[in-house]
C-alpha positions in Angstrom: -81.4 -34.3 -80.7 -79.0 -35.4 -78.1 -81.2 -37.2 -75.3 -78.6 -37.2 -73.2 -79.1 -33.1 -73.0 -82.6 -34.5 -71.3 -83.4 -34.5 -67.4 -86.6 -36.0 -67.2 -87.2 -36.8 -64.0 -85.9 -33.1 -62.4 -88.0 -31.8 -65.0 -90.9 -33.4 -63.9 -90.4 -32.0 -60.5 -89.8 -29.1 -61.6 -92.9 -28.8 -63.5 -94.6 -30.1 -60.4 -93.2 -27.4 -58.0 -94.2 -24.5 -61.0 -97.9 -25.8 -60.2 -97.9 -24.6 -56.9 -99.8 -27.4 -55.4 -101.8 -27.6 -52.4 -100.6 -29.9 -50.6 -102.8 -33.2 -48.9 -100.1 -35.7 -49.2 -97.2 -36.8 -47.7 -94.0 -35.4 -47.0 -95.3 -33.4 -43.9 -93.4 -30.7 -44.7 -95.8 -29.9 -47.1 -93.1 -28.6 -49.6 -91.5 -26.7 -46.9 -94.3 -25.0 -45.4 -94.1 -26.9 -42.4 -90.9 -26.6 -41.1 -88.7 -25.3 -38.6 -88.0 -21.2 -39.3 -84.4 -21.6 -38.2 -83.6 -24.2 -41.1 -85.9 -23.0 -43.9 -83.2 -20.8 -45.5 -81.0 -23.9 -45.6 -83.6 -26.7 -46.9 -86.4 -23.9 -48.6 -85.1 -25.1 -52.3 -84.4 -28.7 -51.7 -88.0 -28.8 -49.9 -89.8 -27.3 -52.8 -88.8 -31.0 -54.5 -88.7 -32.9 -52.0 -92.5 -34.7 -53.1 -93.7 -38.3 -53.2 -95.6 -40.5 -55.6 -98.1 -38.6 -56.9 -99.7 -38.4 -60.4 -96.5 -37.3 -63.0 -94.1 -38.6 -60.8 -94.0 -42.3 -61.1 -92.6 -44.7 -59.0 -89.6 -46.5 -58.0 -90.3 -49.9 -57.3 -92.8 -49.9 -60.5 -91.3 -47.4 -62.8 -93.3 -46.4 -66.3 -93.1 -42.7 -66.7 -90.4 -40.3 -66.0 -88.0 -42.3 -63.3 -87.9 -45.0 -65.9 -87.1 -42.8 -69.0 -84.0 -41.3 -66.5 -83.2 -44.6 -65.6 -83.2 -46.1 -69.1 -80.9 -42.6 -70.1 -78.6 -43.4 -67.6 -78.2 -47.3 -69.5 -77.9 -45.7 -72.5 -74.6 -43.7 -71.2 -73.0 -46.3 -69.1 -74.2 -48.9 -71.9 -75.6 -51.1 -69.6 -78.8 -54.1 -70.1 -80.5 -52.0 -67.6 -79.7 -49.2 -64.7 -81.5 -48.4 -61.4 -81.5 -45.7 -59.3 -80.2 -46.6 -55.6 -81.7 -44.6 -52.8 -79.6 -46.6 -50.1 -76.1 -46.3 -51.5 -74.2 -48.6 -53.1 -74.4 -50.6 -49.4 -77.9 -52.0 -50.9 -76.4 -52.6 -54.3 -73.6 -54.5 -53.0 -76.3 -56.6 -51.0 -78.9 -56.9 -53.7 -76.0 -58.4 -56.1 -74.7 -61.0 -53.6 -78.4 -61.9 -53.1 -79.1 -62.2 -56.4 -76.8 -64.9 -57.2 -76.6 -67.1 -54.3 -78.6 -69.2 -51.8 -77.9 -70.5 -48.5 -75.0 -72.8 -48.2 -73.7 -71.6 -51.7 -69.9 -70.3 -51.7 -69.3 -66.9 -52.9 -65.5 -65.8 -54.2 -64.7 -62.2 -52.6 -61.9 -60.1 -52.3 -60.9 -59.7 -48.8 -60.6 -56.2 -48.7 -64.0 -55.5 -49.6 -66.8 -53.5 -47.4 -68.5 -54.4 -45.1 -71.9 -54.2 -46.8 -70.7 -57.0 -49.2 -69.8 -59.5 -45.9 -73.6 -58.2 -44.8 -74.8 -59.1 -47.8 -73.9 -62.7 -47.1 -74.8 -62.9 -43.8 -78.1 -62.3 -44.9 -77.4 -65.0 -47.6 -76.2 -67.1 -45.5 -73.5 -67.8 -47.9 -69.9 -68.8 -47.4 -67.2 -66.4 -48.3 -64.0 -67.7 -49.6 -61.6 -65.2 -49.3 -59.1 -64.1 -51.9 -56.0 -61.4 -50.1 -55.0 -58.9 -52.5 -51.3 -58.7 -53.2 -48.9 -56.1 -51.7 -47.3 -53.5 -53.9 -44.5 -51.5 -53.5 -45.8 -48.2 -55.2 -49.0 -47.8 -52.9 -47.4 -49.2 -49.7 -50.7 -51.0 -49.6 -52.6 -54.4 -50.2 -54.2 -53.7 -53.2 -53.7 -55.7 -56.2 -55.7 -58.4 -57.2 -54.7 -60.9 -60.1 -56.4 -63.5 -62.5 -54.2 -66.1 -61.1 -55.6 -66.0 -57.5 -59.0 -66.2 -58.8 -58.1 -68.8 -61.1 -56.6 -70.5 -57.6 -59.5 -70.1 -55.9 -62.4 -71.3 -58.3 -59.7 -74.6 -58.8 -60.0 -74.9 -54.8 -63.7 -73.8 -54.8 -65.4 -74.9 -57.9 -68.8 -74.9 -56.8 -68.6 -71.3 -55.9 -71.4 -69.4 -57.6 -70.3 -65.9 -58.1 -66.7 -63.5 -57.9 -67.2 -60.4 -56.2 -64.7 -57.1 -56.6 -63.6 -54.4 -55.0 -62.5 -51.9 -58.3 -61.2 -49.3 -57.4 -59.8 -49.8 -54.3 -60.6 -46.4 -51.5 -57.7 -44.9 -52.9 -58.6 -45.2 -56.5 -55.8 -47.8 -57.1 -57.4 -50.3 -60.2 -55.4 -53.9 -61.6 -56.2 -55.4 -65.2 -59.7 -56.6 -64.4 -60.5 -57.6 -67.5 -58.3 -60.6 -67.8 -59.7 -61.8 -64.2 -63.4 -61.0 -65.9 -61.9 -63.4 -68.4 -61.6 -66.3 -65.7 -64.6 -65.9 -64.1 -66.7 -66.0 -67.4 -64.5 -69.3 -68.3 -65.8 -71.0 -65.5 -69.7 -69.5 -66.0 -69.2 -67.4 -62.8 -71.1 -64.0 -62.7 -68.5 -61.1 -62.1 -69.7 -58.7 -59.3 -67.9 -55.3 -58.8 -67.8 -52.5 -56.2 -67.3 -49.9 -58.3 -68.4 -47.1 -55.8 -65.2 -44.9 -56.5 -65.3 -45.2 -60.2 -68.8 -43.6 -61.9 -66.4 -41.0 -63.3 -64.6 -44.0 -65.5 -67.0 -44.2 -68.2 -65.6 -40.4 -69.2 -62.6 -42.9 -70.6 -58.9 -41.4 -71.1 -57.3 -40.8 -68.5 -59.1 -42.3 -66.1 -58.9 -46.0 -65.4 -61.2 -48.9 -67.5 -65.0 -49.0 -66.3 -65.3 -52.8 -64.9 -69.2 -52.7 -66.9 -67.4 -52.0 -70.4 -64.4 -54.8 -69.3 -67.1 -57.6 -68.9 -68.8 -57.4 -65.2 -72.2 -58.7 -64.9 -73.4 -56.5 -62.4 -71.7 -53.2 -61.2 -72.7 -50.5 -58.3 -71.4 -47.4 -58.2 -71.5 -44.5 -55.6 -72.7 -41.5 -57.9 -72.4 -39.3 -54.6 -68.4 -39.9 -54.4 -66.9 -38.8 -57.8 -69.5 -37.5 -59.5 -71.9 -34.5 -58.4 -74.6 -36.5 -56.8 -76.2 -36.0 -53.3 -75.3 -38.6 -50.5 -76.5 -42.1 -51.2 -77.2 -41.8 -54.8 -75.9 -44.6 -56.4 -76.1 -46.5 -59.6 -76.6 -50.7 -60.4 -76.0 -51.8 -63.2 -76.1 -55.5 -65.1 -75.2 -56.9 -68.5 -75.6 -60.3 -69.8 -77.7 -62.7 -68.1 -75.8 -64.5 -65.6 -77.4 -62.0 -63.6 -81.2 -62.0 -63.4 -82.9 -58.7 -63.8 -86.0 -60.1 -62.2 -84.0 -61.8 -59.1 -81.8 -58.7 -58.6 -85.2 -56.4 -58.5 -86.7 -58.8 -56.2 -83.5 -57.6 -53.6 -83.9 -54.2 -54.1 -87.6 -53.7 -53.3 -87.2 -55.8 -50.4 -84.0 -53.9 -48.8 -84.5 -50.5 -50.5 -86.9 -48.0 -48.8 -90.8 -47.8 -49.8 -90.6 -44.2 -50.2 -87.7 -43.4 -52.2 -86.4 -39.8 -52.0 -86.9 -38.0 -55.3 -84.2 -34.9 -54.1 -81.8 -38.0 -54.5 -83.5 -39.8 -57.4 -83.5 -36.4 -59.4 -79.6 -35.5 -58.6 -78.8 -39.1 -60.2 -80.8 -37.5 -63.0 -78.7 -35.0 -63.3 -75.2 -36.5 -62.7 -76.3 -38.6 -65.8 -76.5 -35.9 -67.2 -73.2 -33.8 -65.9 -71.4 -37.0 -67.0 -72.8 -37.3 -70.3 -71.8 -33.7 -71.5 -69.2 -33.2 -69.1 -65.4 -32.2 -71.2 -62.4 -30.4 -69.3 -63.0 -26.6 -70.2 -62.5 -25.6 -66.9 -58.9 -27.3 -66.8 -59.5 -29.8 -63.8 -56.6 -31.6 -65.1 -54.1 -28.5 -65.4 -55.3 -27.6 -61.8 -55.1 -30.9 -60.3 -51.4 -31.0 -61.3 -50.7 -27.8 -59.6 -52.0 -28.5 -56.5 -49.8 -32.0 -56.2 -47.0 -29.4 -57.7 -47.2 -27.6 -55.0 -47.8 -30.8 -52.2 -44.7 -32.0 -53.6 -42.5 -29.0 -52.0 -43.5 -30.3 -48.6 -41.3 -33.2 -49.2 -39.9 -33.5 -46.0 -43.6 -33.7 -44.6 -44.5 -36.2 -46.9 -44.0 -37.6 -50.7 -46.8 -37.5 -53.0 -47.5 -40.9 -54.5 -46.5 -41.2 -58.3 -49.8 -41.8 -60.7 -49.7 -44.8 -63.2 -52.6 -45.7 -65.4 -54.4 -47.9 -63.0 -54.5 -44.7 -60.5 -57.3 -42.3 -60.7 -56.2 -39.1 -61.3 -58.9 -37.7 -58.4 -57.1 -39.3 -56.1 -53.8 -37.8 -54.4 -52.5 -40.0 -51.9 -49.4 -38.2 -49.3 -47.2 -40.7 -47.7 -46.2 -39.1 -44.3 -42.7 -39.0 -43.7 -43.4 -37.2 -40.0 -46.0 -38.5 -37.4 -48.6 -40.9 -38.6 -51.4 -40.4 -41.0 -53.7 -39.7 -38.3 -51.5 -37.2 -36.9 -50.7 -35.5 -39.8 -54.3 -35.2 -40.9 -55.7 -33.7 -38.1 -53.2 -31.0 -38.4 -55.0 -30.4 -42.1 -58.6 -30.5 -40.3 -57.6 -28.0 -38.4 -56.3 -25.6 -40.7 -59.3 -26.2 -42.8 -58.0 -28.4 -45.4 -60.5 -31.8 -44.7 -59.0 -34.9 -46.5 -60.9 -37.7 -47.4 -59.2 -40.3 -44.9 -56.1 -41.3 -43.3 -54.2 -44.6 -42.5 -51.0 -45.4 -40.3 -49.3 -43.7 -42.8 -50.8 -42.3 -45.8 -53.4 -39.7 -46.3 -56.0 -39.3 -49.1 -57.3 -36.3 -50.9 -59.7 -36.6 -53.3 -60.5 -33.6 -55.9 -63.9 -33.1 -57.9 -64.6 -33.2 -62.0 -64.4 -29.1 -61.6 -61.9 -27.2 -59.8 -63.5 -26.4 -56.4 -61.4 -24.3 -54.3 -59.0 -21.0 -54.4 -55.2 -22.8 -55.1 -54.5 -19.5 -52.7 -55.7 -20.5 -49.8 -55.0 -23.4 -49.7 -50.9 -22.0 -49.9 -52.2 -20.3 -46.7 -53.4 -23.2 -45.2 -50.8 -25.6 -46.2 -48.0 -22.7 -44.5 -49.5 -23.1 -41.5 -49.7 -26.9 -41.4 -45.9 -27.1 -42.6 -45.4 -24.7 -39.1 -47.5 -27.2 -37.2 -45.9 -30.5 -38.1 -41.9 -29.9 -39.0 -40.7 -30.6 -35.8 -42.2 -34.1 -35.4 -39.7 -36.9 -35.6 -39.6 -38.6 -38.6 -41.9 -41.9 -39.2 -40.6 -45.4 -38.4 -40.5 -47.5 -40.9 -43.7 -50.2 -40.6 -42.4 -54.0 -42.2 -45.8 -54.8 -44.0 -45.4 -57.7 -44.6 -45.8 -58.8 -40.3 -49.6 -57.9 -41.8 -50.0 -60.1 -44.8 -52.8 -62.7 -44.7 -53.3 -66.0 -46.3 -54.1 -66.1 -50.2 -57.1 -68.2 -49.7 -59.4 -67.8 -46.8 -62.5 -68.9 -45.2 -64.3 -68.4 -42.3 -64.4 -70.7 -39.1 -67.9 -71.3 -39.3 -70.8 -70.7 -41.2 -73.3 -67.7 -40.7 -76.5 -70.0 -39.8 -73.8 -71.6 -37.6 -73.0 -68.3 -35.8 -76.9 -67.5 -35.5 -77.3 -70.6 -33.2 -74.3 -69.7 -31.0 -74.5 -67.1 -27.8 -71.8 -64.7 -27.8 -70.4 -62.7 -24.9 -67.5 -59.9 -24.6 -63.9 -60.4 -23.5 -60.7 -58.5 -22.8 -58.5 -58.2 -25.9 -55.7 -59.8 -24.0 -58.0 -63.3 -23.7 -59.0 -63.2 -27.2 -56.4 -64.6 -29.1 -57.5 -68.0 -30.6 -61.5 -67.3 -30.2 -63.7 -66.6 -33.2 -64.9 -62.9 -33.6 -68.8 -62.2 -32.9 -68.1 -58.9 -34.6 -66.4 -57.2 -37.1 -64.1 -54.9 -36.5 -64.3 -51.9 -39.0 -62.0 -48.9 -39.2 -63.5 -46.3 -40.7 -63.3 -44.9 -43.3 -62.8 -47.0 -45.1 -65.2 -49.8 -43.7 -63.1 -52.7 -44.7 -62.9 -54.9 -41.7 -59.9 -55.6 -40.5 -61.3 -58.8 -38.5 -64.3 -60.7 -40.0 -67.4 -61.5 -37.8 -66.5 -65.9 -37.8 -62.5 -65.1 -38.1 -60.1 -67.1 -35.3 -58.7 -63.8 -33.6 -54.8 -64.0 -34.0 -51.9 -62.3 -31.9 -51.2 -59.7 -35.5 -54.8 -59.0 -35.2 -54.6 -57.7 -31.8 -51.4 -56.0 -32.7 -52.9 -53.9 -35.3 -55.7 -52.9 -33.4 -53.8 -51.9 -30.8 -51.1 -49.9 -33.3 -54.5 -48.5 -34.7 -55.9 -47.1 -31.8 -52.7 -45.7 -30.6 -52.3 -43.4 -33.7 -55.7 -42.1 -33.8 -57.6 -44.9 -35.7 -61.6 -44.2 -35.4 -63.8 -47.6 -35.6 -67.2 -48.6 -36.3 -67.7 -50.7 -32.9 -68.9 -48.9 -29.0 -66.0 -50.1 -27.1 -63.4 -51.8 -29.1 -60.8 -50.1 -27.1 -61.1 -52.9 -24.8 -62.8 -55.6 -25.5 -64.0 -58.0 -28.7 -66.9 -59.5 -29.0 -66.4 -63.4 -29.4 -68.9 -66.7 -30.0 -69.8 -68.9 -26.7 -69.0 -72.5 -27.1 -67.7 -72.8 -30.4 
């Protein structure tokens, strides 16, 4: 018998919602008896799940029944020491890891373009970051590389950091040989963290890119929600080997993840398991992903669709604008009722599920229109990247107990240069800051803000548009 044909924890809700119980427990919906009559043909099936932990169900933070059998399925496939079920996202995985390895004071090797729940996670650490900038490349127009030597560089300049922490993929699906920078890290006894949140879909091997779990990481998260067919915040951690402790990283999650744990969530990891375990290409997602960039591809004077190599996900289609800027050009898809997944200055990202999920003849309708919308914008300056490049090697300007201590107060972006941020400052997506809470504020940095919210850039802070937060005294 294949096991991995098994859904034992849907199942078991299942078998609970056949019972027709009556109902003298919490959710106070009361399996969607109590609820508003305006919503109830939305929510009435989710509802009828939606339970808590009573007798048959088991329980999260103590699993022994059927959330542990799923959860122990799920290691099985992705071949993992052990697997657990996030109900936060992978924000709380990315926390729990650097948690996990760390204590206050203890230096912490992290790609700078990571998110900002990995520089949260050390804040609550009180760690110290030490900041590796990934390398530019030509074919993505972005930042996005990272290389064994630069970590090699920074454990030589920091060797009593205790952990390396990864962003793989990067938003746009864009992977590097992580392996041989696994390699490094393991050389030097360092436990290999990775933000795998766009890659869950990996582990279904050719042609997607190399799982970082089956390269070597110790501890991996991934977003089950983005790729695979999971609701939102279902995510997956993962560890192998024991430089990370399965007792210490436990510890973290019971502490930040929620006491009542929703089992609509829990079950559709479950069941993404299990869509990824049997999952094959009959319905020809591969054949239909090729047409649609086929057909992106005769818009070329709109934009040029980036060529895929095997460190690219396949997923992922990313459209260099020629016209306009990203923003620009992607609202003019919102609005024709084509919703990409994000936009930057000047590229746009469209990200396609493990099925074909959409009429190819619409969206020629859709994409006419757009074409009509956007032809007669002038063509796109051409941006030097390299006026944005940062330094290999970073740190912050002070320590995270240190800011605690210090008042902070807000200022006019034109007074800031030279002052230490009191906040980050987060475009998003993809929520990557672009200026680290404990960073000295620099002229570029105020340049790019300002280029950012000129062409439409949306960011995580009330009212960046005119003022940064910045430290008192420091």
């Amino acid at each position: 018998m294949n096991v991995q044909k098994e859904t034992p924890l849907y199942d078991a809700l299942i078998k609970n919602k056949q019972k027709s119980p009556l109902s003298f427990h919490v959710p106070g919906h009361k399996y969607g008896e109590v609820f508003p009559e305006k919503a109830m043909d939305t929510y009435e099936a989710l509802l009828s799940i939606d339970a808590t932990e009573i007798t048959g169900l088991d329980d999260l933070h103590a699993p022994d029944s059927v959330i542990k059998k799923a959860q122990k399925l799920a290691s099985l496939y992705f071949e993992s020491d052990a697997t657990s079920f996030l109900v936060n996202g992978t924000t709380v995985g990315n926390m729990a890891m650097v948690l996990s390895v760390c204590n206050r004071g203890d230096e912490v090797i992290v790609q700078r373009n990571c998110h900002k729940s990995v520089m949260n996670g050390l804040e609550l650490a009180g760690a110290k970051p030490v900041f590796l900038a990934s390398e530019y490349e030509e074919a993505t127009g972005r930042y996005s590389k990272v290389t064994a030597e630069s970590v090699r560089k920074g454990i030589t300049e920091h060797p009593n950091a205790k952990a390396v922490f990864l962003t793989y993929p990067d938003y746009f699906g864009r992977t590097y040989p992580i392996k041989d920078i696994i390699d490094v890290a393991h050389a030097h006894d360092l436990p290999l963290l990775v933000d795998e949140a766009h890659g869950v879909h990996f582990h279904l091997g050719s042609p997607f890119p190399h799982p970082s779990l089956k390269e070597g990481a110790d501890a991996v998260v991934q977003s089950a929600h983005k790729m695979a067919p999971a609701m939102t915040m279902a995510s997956f951690i993962h560890i192998k080997g024991n430089r990370v402790k399965k007792e210490k990283l436990n510890h973290y999650l019971q502490i930040l993840q929620s006491s009542s744990p929703s089992y609509p969530l829990m079950a559709s990891l479950d069941l993404a398991r299990y869509y990824l375990a049997n999952w094959d290409d009959k319905k020809g997602v591969f054949k239909f992903i090729e047409d649609i960039r086929t057909y992106f591809k005769r818009y070329h004077d709109l934009w040029d669709v980036l060529p895929l190599t095997h460190y690219d996900d396949p997923l992922k289609m990313t459209l260099s604008v020629k016209r306009g800027s990203g923003f620009e050009v992607a609202q003019a898809l919102e609005e024709s009722g084509i919703v990409p997944e994000m936009a930057t200055t000047d590229q746009i990202l469209l990200t396609f599920g493990l099925e074909p999920a959409f009429d190819e003849e619409i969206l020629k309708e859709r994409l006419s229109s757009v074409y009509f919308q956007l032809k007669n914008l002038s063509e796109r300056a051409t941006i030097k990247q390299d006026d944005f490049s940062l330094p290999s090697i970073q740190t912050l300007e002070m320590s995270y107990p240190e800011m605690q201590e210090l008042p902070s107060y807000d200022v006019n972006w034109k007074d800031a240069v030279g002052l230490i941020a009191a906040e980050a400052v987060i475009p998003y997506p993809p929520g990557i800051p672009l200026l680290m809470k404990g960073e000295r504020i620099s002229k570029k940095h105020i340049e790019l803000v300002r280029s950012l919210q000129g062409q439409g850039a949306k960011f995580q802070n009330g009212n960046i548009a005119h003022e940064i937060r910045v430290f008192k005294g420091e």
